[in-house]
N, C-alpha and C positions, 0 to 999 in steps of 0.2 A: 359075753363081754371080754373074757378072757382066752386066748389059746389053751389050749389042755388046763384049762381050768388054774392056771398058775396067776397070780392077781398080779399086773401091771406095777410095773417100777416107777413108769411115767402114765399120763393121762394125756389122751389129745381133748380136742374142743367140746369133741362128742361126749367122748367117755367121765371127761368130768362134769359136763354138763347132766349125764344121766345120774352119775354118782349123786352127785349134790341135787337132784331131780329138780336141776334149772332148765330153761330154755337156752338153746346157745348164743343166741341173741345176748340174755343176760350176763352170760358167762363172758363174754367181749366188753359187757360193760363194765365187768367189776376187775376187770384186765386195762382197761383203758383208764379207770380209776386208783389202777394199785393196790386194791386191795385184795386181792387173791395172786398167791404166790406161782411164777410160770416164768418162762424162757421161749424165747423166738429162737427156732432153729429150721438155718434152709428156707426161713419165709414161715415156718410153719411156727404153730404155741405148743410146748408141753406143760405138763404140770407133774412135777415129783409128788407122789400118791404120797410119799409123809410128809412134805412139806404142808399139802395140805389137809392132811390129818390134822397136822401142827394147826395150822389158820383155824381151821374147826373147831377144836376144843380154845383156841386162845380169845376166841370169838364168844365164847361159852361165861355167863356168869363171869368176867373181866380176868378169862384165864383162868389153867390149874398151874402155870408154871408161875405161880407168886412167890414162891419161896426164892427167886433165884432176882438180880437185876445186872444187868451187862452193859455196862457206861463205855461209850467211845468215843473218839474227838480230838477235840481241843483239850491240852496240857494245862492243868493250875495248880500249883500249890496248895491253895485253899479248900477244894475240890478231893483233891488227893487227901490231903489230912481230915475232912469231914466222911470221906467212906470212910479211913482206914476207922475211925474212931466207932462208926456205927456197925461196922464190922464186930467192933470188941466188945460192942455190947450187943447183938446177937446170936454171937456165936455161933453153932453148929444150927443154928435153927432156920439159917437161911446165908444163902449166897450172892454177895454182891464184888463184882470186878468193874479196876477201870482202865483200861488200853488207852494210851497217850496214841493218837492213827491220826492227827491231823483234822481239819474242818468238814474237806471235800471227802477225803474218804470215809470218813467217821458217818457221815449224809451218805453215802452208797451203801454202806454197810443197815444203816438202818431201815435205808430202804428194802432192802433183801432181807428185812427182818432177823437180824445176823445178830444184831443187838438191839438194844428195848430205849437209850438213851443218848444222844449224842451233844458234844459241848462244841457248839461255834462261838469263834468272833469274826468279824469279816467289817472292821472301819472302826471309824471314832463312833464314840455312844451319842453322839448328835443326829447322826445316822442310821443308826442299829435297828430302829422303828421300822425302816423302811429294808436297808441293805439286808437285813435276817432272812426276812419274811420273803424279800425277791429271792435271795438264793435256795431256800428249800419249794421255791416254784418249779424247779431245774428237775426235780422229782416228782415220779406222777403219786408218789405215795401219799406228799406233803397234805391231801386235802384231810388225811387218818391224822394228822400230827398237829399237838398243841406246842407253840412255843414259850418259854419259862425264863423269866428275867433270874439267874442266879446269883449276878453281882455285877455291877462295875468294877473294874479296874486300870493302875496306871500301866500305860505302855510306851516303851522307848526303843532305846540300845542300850543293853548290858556294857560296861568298858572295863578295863582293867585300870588302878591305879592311875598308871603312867601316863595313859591316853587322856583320861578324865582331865590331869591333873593341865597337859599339853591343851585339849582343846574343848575345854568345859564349855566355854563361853562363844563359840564361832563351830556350830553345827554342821555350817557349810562347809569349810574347810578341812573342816573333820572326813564327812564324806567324800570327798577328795584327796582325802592322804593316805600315802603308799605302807596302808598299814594290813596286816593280816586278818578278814573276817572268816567268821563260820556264819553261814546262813542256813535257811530251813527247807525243808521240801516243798517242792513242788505243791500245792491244794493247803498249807496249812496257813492259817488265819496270821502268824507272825511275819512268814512270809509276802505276803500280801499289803501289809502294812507298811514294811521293808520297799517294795516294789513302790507303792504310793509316794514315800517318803524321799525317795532319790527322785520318783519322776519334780516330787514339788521344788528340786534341785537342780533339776535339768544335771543327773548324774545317771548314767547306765549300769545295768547290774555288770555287764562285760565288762568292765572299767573299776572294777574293785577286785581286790587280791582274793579270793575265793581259797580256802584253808581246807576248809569241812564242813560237813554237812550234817546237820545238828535236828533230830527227829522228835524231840520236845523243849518244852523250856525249860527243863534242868539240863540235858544234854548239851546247849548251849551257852548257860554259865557255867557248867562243867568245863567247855572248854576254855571259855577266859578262866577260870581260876586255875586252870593246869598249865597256861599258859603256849595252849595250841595257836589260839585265834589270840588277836586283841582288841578284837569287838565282836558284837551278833547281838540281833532283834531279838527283845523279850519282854517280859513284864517287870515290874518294879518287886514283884515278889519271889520272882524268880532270883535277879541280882542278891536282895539282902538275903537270901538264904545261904550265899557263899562268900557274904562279904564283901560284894564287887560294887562300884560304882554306878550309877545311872542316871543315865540322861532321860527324862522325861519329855514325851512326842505328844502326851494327851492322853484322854480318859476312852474305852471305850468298854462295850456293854457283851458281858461273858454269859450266853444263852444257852438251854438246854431245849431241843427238840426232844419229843418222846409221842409214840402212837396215844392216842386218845384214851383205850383203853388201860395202858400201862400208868397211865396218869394217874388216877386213882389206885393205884396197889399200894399197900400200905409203907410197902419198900421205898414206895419213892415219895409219899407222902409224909415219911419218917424221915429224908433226909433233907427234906424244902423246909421242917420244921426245927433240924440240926443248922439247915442255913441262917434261921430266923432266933436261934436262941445263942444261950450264954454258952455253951462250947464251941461256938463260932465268936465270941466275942473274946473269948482267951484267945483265941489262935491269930483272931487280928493284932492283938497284942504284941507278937512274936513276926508276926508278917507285914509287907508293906503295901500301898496301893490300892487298899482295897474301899470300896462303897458300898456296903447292903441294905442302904435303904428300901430300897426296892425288890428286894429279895423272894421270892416267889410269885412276883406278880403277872400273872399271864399277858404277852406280847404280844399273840396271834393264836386265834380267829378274838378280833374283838367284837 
């Protein structure tokens, strides 16, 4: 199977299908389904032999890598203060990170099993039922992955003082004035909201003063309060954390994608229950915009 007896970096169709003593038949279908880790190159499939090492043992008894959880996505406030806190009371006994990477990316990343959780929004939570579930179709992994209601929350435009105080009350004119924004990347859920929100104005993104380019929602009330930009899309919890002004666009529904497996690790079953108890309900105290009634409720598959 191997040249001079040296074990293979990559597998082709054959060689993992022998490995894993499938048919290659099958091995096409658990490729076509996402659930074995590979790359199209030239037309052709490889398979990184430790990647799917990795798939093997994660596959095994709900994985040996429980000690660890790797959250990517969508930026929250709420989110961020309930790792950092479950962090403090685990200590060295397990590892959990959370990368603010946007909606779209945070969903490729998990797909390539890069990470174990990812936080979308993508519309108003009148929609969320339906907009979630279509967007993680976009992935062949999606049919591995349960989606997890974490919260509602409010979202708008972040504004500075001056702007607020200029155009609280005529939204439309607001987006029409020759003021300085920061908006968001490319694939993240605020952006996207931003983009809806001018179209419902018959205003173009090209038609606004474009400042900087803000990669979570603290980076952009960062910049209203530093006084770069004087406005940008974000959440209401975002604003009250630096003081800022907000305009309210509506509620919409802050989800978390996670493989099937990973669902049940106690890691992540510890922090849907941090979602659902009183050190979440201090932190609402302190924060704004937020809804948890709902709070661990599975979205999809129902």
């Amino acid at each position: 199977m191997y040249p001079n007896n040296k074990p293979a970096t990559f597998f082709s169709v054959k060689q993992v299908a022998e490995y894993l003593q499938l048919h290659e038949k099958k091995v096409y279908q658990l490729v076509n389904e996402g659930k074995i880790p590979g790359t199209k190159v030239t037309g052709k499939w490889l398979f990184p032999r430790e990647l799917v090492d990795q798939w093997l043992l994660e596959s095994s008894h709900g994985g040996v890598l429980t000690d660890r959880l790797v959250i990517v996505g969508s930026d929250d406030p709420l989110l961020y203060r309930l790792v950092m806190h479950l962090t403090q009371e685990i200590q060295d006994k397990a590892l959990i990170s959370y990368t603010s990477t946007g909606t779209q990316l945070g969903l490729s990343l998990l797909s390539q099993r890069k990470a174990d959780v990812c936080g979308i929004h993508w519309g108003p939570v009148e929609e969320s039922h339906v907009r979630h579930p279509a967007l993680l179709q976009a992935y062949p992994a999606h049919t591995q992955w349960v989606l997890v209601r974490a919260f509602e929350r409010e979202q708008g435009l972040i504004v500075s003082p001056e702007i607020y105080q200029q155009y609280q009350h005529n939204v439309a004119a607001l987006l029409k004035a020759p003021i300085r924004w920061g908006i968001r990347q490319e694939g993240a859920g605020s952006q996207r909201f931003l983009l809806e929100t001018l179209s419902q104005h018959h205003v173009e993104l090209a038609q606004l003063q474009v400042q900087k380019v803000a990669y979570s929602e603290r980076d952009a009330a960062a910049y209203v309060a530093t006084k770069q930009v004087d406005i940008a899309p974000g959440s209401h919890s975002a604003a009250a954390e630096f003081g800022l002004k907000f305009l309210s666009m509506g509620w919409e529904g802050f989800d978390l994608a996670i493989n099937r497996n990973i669902y049940f690790r106690t890691l992540f079953q510890r922090l849907t229950e941090y979602m659902q108890g009183a050190e979440c309900k201090h932190l609402l105290g302190m924060l704004k915009g937020y809804r948890v009634e709902r709070s661990g409720e599975i979205i999809s598959p129902k």
